[in-house]
N, C-alpha and C positions, 0 to 999 in steps of 0.2 A: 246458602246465603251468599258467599263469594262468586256463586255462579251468575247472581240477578243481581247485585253491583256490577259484576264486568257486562254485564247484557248491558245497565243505564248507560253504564259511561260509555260503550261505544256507540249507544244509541246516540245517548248527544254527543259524544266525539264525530261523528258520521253530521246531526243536523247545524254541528258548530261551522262542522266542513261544507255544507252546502252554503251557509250565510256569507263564508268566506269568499267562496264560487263567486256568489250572485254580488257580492261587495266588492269583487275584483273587476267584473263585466262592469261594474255600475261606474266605477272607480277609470276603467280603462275610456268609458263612450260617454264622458260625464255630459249633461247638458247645462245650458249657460248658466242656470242660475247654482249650481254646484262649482263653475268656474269662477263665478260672482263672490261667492263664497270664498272658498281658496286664496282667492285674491287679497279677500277684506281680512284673514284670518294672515297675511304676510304669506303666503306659501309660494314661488316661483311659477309657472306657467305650465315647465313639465312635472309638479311633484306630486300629482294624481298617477300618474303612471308607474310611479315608484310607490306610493301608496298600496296602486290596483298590483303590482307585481309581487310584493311583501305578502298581499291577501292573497293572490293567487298559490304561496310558495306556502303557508299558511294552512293552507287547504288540501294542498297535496301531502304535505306531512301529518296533518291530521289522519287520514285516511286508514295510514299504515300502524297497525300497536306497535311495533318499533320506534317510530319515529314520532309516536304522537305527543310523545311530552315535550321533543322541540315545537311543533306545532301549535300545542296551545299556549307555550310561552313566546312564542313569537309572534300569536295572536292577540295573546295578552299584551305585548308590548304595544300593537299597532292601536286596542284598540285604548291603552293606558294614554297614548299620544293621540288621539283622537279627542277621549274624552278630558284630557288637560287642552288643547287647543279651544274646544266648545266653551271651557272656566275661564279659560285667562280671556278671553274677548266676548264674554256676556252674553255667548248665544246659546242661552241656557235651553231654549225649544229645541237645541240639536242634542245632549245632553246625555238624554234618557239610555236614546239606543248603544251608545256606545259601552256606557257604564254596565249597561246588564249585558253588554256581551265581552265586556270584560270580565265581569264575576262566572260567566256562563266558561270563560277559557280557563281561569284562577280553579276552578270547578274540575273542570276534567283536566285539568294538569293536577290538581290534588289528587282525585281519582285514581291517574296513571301513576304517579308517584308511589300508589300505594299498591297498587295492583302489582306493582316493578318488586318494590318488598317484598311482597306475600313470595314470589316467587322466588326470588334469588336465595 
């Protein structure tokens, strides 16, 4: 039973990691209408970059089962400040993705957390 819990969780620890990837790429080359965004949401010119860099740092800790419970908590954060940016300025159609991939990091950080237990 402990063996196919650690299977899920790094399965989704691993596709958490990949979203992060593709959300750092997307974050780093954004186009206008995500710049547009940004904008309307108060955020500075350069703070996609910082954004894409978090997810990128994100995603490489993910990776590693050492390091993956800062990973999902520092996933969790970016995407806790995501999905508060979408509430507080009514853009609720941005909303969705961010929440469930907050629950989806809250997730495999509970996971590791517990897989960390079982062992120690």
């Amino acid at each position: 039973m402990a063996k196919s819990t650690l299977s899920f969780s790094s399965l989704l620890a691993w596709l958490l990691a990949a979203f992060f990837l593709f959300g750092s790429y997307g974050n780093a080359f954004i186009t206008a209408d995500y710049a547009a965004a940004y904008a309307r949401w108060g955020y500075p010119d350069w703070f996609h970059y910082l954004t894409a860099a978090l997810e990128l740092a994100a995603a490489l800790l993910l990776i590693g089962s050492g390091t993956r419970i800062c990973g999902a908590g520092l996933g969790a954060v970016v995407m806790s400040a995501a999905t508060l940016t979408t509430l507080a300025n009514g853009d609720y159609s941005h909303t969705t993705a961010p929440a469930i991939v907050l629950l989806v990091s809250l997730t495999v950080l509970a996971l590791s957390l517990s897989a960390r237990r079982r062992t120690a």
